[in-house]
LOSE-920668 format. One record per residue (C-alpha): residue number from 1; residue in three letters; z, y, x. Coordinates in steps of 0.5 Angstrom, whole numbers, plus 2048, in hexadecimal, padded with zeros to 3 digits. Layout:
BEGIN
<NUM 'ala' <Z Y X>>;
...
//
This chain:
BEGIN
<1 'unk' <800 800 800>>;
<2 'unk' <7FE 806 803>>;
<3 'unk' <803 80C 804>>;
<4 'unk' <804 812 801>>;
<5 'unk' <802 818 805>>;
<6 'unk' <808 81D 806>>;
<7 'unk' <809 821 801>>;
<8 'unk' <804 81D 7FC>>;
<9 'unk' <806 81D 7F5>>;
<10 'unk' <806 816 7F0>>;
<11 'unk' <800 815 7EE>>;
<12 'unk' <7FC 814 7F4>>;
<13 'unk' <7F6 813 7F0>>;
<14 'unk' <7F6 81A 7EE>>;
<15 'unk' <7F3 820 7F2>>;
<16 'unk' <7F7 826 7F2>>;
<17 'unk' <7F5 82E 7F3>>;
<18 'unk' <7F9 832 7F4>>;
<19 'unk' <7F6 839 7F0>>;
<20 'unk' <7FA 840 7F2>>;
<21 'unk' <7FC 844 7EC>>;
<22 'unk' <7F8 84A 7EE>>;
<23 'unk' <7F2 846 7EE>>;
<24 'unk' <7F3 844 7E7>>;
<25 'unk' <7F4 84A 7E5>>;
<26 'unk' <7ED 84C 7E8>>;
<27 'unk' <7E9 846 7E4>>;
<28 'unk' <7ED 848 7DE>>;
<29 'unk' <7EA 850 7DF>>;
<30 'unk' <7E3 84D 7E1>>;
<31 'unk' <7E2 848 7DB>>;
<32 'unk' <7E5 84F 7D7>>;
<33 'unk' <7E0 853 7DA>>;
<34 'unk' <7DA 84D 7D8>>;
<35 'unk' <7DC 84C 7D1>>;
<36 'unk' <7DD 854 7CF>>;
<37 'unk' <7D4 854 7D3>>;
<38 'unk' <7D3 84F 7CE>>;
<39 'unk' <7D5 852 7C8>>;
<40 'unk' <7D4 859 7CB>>;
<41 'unk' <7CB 857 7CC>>;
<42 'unk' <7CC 852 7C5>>;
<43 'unk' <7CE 858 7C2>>;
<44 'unk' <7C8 85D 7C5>>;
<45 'unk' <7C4 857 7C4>>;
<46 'unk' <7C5 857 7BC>>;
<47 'unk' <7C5 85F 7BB>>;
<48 'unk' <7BE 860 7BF>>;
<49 'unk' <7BA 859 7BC>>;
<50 'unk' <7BB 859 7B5>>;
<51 'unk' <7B9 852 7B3>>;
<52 'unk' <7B4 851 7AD>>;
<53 'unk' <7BA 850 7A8>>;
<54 'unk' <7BC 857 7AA>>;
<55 'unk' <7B5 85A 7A9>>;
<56 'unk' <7B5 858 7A2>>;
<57 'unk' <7BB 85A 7A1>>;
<58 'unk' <7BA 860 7A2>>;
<59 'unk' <7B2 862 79F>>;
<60 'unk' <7B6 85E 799>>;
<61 'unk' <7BB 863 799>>;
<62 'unk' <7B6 868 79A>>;
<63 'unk' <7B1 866 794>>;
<64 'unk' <7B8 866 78F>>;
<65 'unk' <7B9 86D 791>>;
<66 'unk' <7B2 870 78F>>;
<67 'unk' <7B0 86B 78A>>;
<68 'unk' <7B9 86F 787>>;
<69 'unk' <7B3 876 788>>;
<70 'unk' <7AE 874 786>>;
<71 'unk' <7B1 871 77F>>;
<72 'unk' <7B5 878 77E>>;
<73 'unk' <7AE 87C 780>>;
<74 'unk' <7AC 87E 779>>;
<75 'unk' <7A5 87E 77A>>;
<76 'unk' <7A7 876 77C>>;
<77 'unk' <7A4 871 777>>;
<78 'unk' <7A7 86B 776>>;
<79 'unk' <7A2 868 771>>;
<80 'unk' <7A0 860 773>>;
<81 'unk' <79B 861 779>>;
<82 'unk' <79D 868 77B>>;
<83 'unk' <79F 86A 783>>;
<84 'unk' <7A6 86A 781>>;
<85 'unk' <7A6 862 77D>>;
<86 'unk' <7A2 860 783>>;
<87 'unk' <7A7 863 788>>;
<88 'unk' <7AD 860 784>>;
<89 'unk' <7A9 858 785>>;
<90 'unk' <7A8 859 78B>>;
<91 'unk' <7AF 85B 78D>>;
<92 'unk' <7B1 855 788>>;
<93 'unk' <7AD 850 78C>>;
<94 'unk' <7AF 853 793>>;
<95 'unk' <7B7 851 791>>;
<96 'unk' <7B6 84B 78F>>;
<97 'unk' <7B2 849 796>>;
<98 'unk' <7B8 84C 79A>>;
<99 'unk' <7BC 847 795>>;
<100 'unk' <7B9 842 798>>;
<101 'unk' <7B8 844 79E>>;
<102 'unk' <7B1 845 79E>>;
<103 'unk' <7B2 84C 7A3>>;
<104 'unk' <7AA 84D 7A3>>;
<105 'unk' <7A8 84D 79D>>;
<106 'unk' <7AE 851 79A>>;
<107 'unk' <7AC 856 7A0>>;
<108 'unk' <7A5 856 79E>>;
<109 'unk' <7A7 857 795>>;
<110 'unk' <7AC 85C 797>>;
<111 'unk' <7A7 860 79B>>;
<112 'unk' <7A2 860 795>>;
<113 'unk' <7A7 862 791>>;
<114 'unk' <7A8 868 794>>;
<115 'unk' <7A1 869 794>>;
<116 'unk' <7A1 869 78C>>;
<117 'unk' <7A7 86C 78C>>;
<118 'unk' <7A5 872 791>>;
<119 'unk' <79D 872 78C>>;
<120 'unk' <7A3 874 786>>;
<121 'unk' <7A5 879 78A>>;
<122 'unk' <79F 87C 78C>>;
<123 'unk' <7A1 882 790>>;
<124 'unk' <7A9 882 78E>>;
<125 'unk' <7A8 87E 794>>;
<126 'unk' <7A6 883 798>>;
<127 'unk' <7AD 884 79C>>;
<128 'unk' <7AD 87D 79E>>;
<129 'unk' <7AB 87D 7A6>>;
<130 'unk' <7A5 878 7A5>>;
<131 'unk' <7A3 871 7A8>>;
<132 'unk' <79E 878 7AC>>;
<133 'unk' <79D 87F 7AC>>;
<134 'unk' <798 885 7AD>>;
<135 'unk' <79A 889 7B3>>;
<136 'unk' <794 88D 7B4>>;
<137 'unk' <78D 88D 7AF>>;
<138 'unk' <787 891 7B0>>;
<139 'unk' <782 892 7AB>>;
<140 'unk' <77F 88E 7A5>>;
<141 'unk' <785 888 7A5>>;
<142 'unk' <787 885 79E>>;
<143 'unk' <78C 881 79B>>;
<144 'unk' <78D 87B 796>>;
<145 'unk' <794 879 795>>;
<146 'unk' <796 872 793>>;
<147 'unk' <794 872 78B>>;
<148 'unk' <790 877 78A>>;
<149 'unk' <789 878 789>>;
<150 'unk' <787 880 78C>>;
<151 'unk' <788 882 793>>;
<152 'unk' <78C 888 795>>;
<153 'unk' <78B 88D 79B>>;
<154 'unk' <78F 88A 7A1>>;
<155 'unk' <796 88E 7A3>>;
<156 'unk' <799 88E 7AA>>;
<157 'unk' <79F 88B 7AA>>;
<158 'unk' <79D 887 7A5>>;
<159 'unk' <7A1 880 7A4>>;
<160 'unk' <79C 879 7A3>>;
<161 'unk' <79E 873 79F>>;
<162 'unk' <79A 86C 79E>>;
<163 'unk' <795 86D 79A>>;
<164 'unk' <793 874 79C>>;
<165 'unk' <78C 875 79E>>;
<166 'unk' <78A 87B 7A2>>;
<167 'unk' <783 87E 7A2>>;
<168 'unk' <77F 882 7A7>>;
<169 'unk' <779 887 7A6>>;
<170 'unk' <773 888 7AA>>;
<171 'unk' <778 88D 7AD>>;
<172 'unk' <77F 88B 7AD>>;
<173 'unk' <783 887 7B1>>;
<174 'unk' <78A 886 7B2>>;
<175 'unk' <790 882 7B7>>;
<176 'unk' <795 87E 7B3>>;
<177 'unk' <79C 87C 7B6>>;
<178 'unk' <79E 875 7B3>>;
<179 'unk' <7A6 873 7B4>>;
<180 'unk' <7A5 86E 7B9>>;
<181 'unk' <7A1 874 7BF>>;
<182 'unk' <79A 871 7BD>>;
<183 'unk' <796 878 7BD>>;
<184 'unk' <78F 877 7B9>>;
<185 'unk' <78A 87D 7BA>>;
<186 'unk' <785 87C 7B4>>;
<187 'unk' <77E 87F 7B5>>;
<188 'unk' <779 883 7B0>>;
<189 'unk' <776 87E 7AA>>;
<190 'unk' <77C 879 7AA>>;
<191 'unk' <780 875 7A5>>;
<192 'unk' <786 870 7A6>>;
<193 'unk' <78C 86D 7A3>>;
<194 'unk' <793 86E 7A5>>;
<195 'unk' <796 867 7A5>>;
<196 'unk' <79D 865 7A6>>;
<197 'unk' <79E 85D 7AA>>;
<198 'unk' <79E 858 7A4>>;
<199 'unk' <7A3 853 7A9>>;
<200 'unk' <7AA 855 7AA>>;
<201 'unk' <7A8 852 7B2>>;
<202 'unk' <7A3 857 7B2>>;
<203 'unk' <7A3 85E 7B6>>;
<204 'unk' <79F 864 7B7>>;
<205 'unk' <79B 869 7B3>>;
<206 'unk' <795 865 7AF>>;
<207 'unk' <78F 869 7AB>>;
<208 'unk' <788 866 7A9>>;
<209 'unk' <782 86A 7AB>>;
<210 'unk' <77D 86B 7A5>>;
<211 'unk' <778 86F 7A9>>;
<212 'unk' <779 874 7AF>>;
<213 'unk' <77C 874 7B6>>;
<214 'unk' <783 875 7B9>>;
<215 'unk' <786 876 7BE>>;
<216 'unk' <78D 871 7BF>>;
<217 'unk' <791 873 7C5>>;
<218 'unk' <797 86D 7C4>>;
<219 'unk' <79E 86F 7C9>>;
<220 'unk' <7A4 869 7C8>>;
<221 'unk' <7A1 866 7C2>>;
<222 'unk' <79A 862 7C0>>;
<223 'unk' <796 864 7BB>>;
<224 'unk' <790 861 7B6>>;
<225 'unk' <78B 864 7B3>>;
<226 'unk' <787 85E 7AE>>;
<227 'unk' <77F 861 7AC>>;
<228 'unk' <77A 85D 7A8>>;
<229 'unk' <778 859 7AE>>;
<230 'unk' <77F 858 7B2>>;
<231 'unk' <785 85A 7B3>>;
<232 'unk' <787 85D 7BB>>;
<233 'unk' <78E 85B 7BD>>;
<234 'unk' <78F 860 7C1>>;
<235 'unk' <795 860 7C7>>;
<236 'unk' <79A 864 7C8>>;
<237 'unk' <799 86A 7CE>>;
<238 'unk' <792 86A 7CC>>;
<239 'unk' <78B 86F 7CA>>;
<240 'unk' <786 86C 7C6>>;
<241 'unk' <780 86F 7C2>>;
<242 'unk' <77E 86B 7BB>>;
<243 'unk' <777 86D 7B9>>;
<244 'unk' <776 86B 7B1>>;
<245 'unk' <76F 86B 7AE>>;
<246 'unk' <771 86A 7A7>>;
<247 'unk' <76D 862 7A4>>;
<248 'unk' <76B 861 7AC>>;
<249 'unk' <76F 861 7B2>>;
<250 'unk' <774 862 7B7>>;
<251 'unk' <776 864 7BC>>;
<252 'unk' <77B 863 7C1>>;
<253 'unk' <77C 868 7C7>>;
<254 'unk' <783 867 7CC>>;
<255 'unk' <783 86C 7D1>>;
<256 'unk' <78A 86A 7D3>>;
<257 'unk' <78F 864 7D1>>;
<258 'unk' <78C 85E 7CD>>;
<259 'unk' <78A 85C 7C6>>;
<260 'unk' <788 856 7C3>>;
<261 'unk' <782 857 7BF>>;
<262 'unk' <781 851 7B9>>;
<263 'unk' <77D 84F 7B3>>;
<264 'unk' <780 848 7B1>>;
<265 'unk' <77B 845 7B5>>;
<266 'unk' <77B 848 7BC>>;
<267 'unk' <780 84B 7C0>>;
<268 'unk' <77F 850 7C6>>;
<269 'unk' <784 853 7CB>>;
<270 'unk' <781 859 7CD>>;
<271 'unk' <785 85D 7D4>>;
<272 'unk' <783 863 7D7>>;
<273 'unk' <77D 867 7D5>>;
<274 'unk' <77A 861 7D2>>;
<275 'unk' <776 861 7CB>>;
<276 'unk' <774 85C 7C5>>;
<277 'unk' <771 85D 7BF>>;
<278 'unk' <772 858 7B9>>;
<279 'unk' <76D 858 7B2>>;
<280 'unk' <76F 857 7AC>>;
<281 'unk' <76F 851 7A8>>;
<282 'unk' <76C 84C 7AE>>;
<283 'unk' <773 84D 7B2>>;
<284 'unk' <76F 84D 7B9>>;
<285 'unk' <772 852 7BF>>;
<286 'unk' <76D 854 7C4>>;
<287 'unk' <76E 853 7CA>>;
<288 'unk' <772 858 7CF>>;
<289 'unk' <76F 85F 7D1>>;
<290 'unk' <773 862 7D7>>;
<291 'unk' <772 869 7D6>>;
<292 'unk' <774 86F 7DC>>;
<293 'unk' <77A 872 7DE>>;
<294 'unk' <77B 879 7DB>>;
<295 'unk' <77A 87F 7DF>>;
<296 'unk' <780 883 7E3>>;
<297 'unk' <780 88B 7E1>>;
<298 'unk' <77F 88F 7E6>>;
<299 'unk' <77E 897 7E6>>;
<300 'unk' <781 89B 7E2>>;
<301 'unk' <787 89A 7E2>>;
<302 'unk' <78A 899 7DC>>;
<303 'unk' <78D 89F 7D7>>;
<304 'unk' <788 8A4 7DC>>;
<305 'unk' <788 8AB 7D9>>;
<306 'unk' <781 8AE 7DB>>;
<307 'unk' <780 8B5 7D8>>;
<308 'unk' <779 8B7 7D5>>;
<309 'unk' <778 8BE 7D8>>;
<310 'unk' <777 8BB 7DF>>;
<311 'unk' <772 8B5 7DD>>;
<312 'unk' <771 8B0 7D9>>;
<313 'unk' <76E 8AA 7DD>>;
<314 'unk' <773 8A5 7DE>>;
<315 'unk' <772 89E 7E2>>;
<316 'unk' <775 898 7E0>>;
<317 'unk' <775 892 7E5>>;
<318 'unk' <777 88A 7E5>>;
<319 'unk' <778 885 7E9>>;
<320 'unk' <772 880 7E9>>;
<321 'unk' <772 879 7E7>>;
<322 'unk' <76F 873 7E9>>;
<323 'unk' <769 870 7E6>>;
<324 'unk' <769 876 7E1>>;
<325 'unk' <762 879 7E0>>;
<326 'unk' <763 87F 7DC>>;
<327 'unk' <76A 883 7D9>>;
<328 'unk' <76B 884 7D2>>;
<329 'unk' <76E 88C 7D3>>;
<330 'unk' <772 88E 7CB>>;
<331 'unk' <775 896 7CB>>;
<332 'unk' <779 898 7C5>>;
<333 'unk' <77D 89C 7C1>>;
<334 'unk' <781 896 7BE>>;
<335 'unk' <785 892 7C2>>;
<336 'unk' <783 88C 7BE>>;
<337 'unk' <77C 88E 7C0>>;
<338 'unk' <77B 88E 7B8>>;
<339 'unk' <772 890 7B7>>;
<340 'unk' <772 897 7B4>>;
<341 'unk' <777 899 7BA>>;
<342 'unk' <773 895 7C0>>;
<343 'unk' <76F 89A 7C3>>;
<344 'unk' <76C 895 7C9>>;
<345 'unk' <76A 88F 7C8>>;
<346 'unk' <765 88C 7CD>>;
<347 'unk' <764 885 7D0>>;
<348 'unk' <75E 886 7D4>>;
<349 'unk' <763 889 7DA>>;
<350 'unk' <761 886 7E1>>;
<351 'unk' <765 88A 7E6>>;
<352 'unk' <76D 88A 7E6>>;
<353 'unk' <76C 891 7E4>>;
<354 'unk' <76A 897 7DF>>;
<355 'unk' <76A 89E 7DE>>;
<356 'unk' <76B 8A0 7D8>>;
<357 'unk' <76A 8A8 7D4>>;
<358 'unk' <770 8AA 7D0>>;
<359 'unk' <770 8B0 7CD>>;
<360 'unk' <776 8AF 7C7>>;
<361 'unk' <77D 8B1 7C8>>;
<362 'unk' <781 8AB 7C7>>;
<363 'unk' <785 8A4 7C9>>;
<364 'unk' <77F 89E 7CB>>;
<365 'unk' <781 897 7CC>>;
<366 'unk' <77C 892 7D1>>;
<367 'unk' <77A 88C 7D2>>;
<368 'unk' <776 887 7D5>>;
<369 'unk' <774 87F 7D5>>;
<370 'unk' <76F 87A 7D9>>;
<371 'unk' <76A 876 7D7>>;
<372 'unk' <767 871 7DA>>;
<373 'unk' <75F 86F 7DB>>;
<374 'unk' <761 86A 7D3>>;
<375 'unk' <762 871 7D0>>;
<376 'unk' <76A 86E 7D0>>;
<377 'unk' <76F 874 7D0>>;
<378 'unk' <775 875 7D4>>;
<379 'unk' <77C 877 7D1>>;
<380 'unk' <77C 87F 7D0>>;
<381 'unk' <780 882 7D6>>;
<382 'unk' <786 885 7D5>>;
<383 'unk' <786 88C 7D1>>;
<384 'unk' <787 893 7D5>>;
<385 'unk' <786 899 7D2>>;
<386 'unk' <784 8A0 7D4>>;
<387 'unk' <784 8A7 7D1>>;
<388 'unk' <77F 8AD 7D1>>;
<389 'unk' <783 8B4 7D0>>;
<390 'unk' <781 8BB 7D0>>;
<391 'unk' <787 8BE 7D3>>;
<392 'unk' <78B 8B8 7D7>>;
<393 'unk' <792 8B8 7D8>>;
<394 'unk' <794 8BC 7DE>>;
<395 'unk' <799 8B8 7E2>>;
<396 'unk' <7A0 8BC 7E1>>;
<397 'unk' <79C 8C2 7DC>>;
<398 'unk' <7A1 8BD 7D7>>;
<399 'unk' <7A8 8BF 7D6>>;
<400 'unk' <7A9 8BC 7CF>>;
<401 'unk' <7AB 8B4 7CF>>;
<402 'unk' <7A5 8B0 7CB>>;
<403 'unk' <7A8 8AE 7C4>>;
<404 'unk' <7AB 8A7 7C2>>;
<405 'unk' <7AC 8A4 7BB>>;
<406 'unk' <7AE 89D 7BB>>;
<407 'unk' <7AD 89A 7B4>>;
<408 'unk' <7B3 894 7B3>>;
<409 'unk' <7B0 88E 7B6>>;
<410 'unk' <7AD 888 7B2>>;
<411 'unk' <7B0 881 7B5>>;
<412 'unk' <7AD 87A 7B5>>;
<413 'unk' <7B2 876 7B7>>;
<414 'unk' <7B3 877 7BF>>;
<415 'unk' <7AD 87C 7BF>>;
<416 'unk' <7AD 884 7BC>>;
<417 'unk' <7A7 888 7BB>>;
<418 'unk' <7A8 88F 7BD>>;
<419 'unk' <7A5 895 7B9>>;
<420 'unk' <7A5 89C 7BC>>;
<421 'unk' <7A2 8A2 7BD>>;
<422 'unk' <7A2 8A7 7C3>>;
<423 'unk' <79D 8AE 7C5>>;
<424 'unk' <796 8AC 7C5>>;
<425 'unk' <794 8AA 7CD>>;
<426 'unk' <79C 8A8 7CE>>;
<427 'unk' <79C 8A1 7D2>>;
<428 'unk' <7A1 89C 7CE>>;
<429 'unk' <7A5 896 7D1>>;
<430 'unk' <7AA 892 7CE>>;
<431 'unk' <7AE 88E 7D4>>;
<432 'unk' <7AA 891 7D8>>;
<433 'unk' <7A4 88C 7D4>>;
<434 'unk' <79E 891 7D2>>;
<435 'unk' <79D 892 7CB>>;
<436 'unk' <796 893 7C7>>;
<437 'unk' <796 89B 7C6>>;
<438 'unk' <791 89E 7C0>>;
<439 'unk' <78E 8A5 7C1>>;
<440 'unk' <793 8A8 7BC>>;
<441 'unk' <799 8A5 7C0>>;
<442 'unk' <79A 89F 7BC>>;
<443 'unk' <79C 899 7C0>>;
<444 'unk' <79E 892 7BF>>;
<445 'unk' <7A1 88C 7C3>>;
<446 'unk' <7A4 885 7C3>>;
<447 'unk' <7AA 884 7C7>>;
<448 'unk' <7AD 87D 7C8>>;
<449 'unk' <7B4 87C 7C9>>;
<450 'unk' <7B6 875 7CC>>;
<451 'unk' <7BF 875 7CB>>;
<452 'unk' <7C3 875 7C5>>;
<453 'unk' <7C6 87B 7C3>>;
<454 'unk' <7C6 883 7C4>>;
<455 'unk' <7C0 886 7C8>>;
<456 'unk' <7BE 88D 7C9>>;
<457 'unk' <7B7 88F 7CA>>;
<458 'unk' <7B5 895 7CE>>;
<459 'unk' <7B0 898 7CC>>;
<460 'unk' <7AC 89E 7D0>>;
<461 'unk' <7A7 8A3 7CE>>;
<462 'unk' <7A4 8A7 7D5>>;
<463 'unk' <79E 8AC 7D5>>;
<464 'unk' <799 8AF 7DA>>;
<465 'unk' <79E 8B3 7DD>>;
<466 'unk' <7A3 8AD 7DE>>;
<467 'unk' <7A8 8B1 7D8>>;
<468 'unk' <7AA 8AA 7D5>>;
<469 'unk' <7AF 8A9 7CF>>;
<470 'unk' <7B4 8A3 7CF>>;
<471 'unk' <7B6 8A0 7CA>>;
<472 'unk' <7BB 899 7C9>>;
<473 'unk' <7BA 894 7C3>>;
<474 'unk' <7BF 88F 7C2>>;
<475 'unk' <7BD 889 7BF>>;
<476 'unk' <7C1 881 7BD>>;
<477 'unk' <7BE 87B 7BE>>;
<478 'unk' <7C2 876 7BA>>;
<479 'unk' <7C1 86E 7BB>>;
<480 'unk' <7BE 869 7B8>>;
//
C-alpha cells in the first residue's frame, strides 16, 4: 500500500486545488461582467432589430388609429365596398394572422388597410410624415393621392403614402426623399406609384414605374423599382438610372453600386457603369452594354461670379474621358435641367471645352456626360453653378451679414430635411456640407444623423465679402 505524502488528505484519489479567496473574487466579477454584456448586447439586439411579430404589431396598430380617423371623418362612408369598409376588412383580416402568427400576411393586410384608411381621409391625411416626401418641384408636377381620380399640383414639403401617384409634365421635374434616405429625381413626361413593402421582412423604398426615367440614389438601405417588363432591385450606396418606354422596354442603368435586373425568366447582376434593357412580354434582358465614366469638371470653379459689364464670354472646361468620341455639353437656369429653363444643349462637343456667350443676369447650372462610338452616354457629372452679374459684390464693400431664416426642420426617421432661405448669391452650409441654394436664396439640405439622442446643426450663410450668419438648430433622434 503506498504511503500518503505529507500533509496529503484522505482520500488519495481525490485532487485538491487550493484557490486563494481573491482569485474567486476575480472569476465572481468577470463571470459578472460577461453576464451583464450578455444582457446588455440581447437588449441592444432587440430595440435596433425588430422582429416581423413586431412589424405587424406596429403597422397594425398604426392601421387602427387611421382606420378611428377615417370612420370619424364626416366625409367618410362607411357603406359596403367603401375605403372606410374595405380598410376595417383589412384590418379585421391582419388581426386575425397575427393571432395565428402569421407575421407576414398580418403586416401586409394591415398596411392595405392603412391604405384605405388613408383614401378615406384624402387630405386630412396630409399631417402625417409619409412613406416619402417632396422636397424640391419644379414646373409641371402633378399628384394623385390614393383613391382619388383627379391630379392636383404638387406642393413642396408634401408627404406621400402608397397608392399615391406622381406625375411630371414636358417641363417638370422633382426630388423625393423616402423615409429610408433613398433619393429619386424623377424627370419630365414621367409617372409611377408609390408603394409600401407588402412582407414584413421586406425593407426600402419601392415604386412602380409606368412611363418616364428617374434617378435612384440608395444611401444605407435598398430600393425596388418594379416596371411592366422588370423589377430593379437596387443595393444600398448605389446610383442608378431606370428608363421606362410605356407597353416596350426598360432600361436599367447602375452607374455605381449593384442591381438585380429580373423579369421571372431571366435575371442580370449589373455592376458599375453596366446596361441592360429588358422587352415587355418575352422576358428576354439584353446582354450587358459598358458605358463611360463621367467626365471631371474643371473650369470655372463652382459659384463663379462674372459681371456682364467687363464680358460676356465664358470658358467652361473638362476633363477628357476614354473611348469617348463626343460630349453632351446642358446649360440651364434649372438646377434639375427642366427643358423650358435649359439653354444649351449640345451633344456634337469633340474638345474637352466650349466657350459659350452670356448676355443675361442670373444664377447658370452646367453640366456634361460622355458618349462613347455606340452612342451610349455616361452618367451626368457633378453640377457646378456660375452667376452672371451687372454689379459683382466687391470684396469688403458689404458690411451687413446675409440673412438666414431657417424654417423647422422635416425629420424622417434619422434624416432632417432642412428648409431656408438666405440673400441671393450668399453660399449656405449645414455642417460644414454645401446646401442646394436657389437664385432667390432659397435653400434645402438632407442631413443624416447616425447617434441616438440630441444634435445641433450648424447652419452657416456666408456672402462675397466673406459676411457669414451662424445659425444652431438642435434637432433629436430617437431609436427605433
Amino acid at each position: 500500500m503506498p504511503k500518503r505524502k505529507p500533509n496529503q488528505p484522505v482520500g488519495g484519489d481525490i485532487d485538491w486545488f487550493v484557490i486563494p479567496i481573491d482569485k474567486l473574487r476575480q472569476w465572481g466579477i468577470f463571470a459578472f461582467v460577461v453576464v451583464a454584456a450578455g444582457i446588455l448586447g440581447y437588449f441592444v439586439y432587440v430595440r435596433t432589430r425588430r422582429s416581423p411579430e413586431e412589424k405587424a404589431r406596429t403597422e397594425i396598430t398604426n392601421a387602427s388609429a387611421l382606420l378611428t380617423r377615417a370612420s370619424s371623418s364626416s366625409a367618410a362612408s362607411t357603406r359596403p365596398g367603401s375605403n372606410v369598409s374595405s380598410a376595417r376588412d383589412y384590418l379585421k383580416g391582419a388581426q386575425e394572422s397575427f393571432s395565428r402568427k402569421n407575421w407576414d400576411d398580418a403586416f401586409r393586410l394591415a398596411v392595405e388597410s392603412q391604405s384605405y384608411a388613408r383614401r378615406a381621409l384624402g387630405g386630412l391625411a396630409a399631417n402625417e410624415s409619409g412613406d416619402a416626401s417632396f422636397i424640391f418641384v419644379e414646373g409641371d408636377v402633378a399628384l394623385q393621392t390614393a383613391g382619388h381620380s383627379s391630379f392636383e399640383a404638387a406642393r413642396q414639403r408634401q408627404a406621400l403614402f402608397d397608392g399615391d401617384f406622381i406625375k411630371t409634365g414636358r417641363t417638370g421635374s422633382a426630388e423625393i426623399m423616402f423615409s429610408d434616405g433613398t433619393l429619386y429625381t424623377v424627370r419630365p413626361g414621367s409617372l409611377f406609384e408609390v408603394r409600401r413593402p407588402a412582407s414584413a421582412d421586406a425593407s426600402g423604398s419601392q415604386v412602380k414605374m409606368i412611363s418616364g426615367a428617374i434617378n435612384v440614389y440608395t444611401s444605407s438601405s435598398s430600393s425596388t423599382v418594379a416596371t411592366e417588363a422588370a423589377t430593379a432591385a437596387i443595393e444600398r450606396e448605389s446610383r442608378v438610372t431606370v428608363d421606362v418606354a410605356a407597353g416596350e422596354k426598360t432600361s436599367v442603368t447602375t452607374f455605381r453600386g449593384k442591381t438585380t435586373v429580373s423579369t421571372g425568366k431571366e435575371t442580370m447582376v449589373l455592376a458599375e457603369r453596366e446596361n441592360v434593357t429588358a422587352a415587355v412580354g418575352n422576358g428576354a434582358i439584353s446582354a450587358k452594354v459598358l458605358v463611360p465614366e463621367s467626365p471631371l469638371l474643371v473650369l470655372p470653379a463652382d459659384n463663379r461670379i462674372y459681371d456682364l459689364k467687363t464680358g460676356d464670354q465664358i470658358e467652361l472646361k473638362w476633363s477628357p474621358v476614354s473611348k469617348a468620341v463626343r460630349y453632351r455639353i446642358q446649360i440651364s437656369r434649372s438646377r434639375l435641367f427642366v427643358p423650358d429653363a435649359t439653354e444649351v444643349d449640345l451633344d456634337d462637343r469633340i474638345d474637352t471645352a466650349a466657350r459659350v456667350k452670356v448676355s443675361r443676369e442670373g444664377s447658370y447650372f452646367w453640366r456634361v456626360a460622355a458618349i462613347n462610338p455606340d452612342s451610349h452616354p455616361s452618367d451626368w457629372s457633378s453640377v457646378r453653378r456660375f452667376k452672371m452679374l451687372t454689379e459683382p459684390p466687391r470684396l469688403g464693400g458689404l458690411a451687413q451679414p446675409p440673412n438666414l431664416a431657417i424654417s423647422p426642420p422635416q425629420q424622417m426617421g434619422n434624416l432632417f430635411l432642412i428648409f431656408g432661405k438666405t440673400s441671393p448669391g450668399a453660399i449656405v452650409t449645414v455642417n460644414a456640407e454645401p446646401a442646394d441654394v436657389e437664385s432667390d436664396g432659397s435653400f434645402k439640405k438632407t442631413i443624416t444623423i447616425d447617434r441616438e439622442g440630441y444634435a445641433t446643426l450648424v447652419i452657416k450663410a456666408v456672402d462675397a465679402s466673406g459676411n457669414e450668419t451662424v445659425k444652431p438648430v438642435k434637432v433629436f433622434v430617437e431609436s427605433l
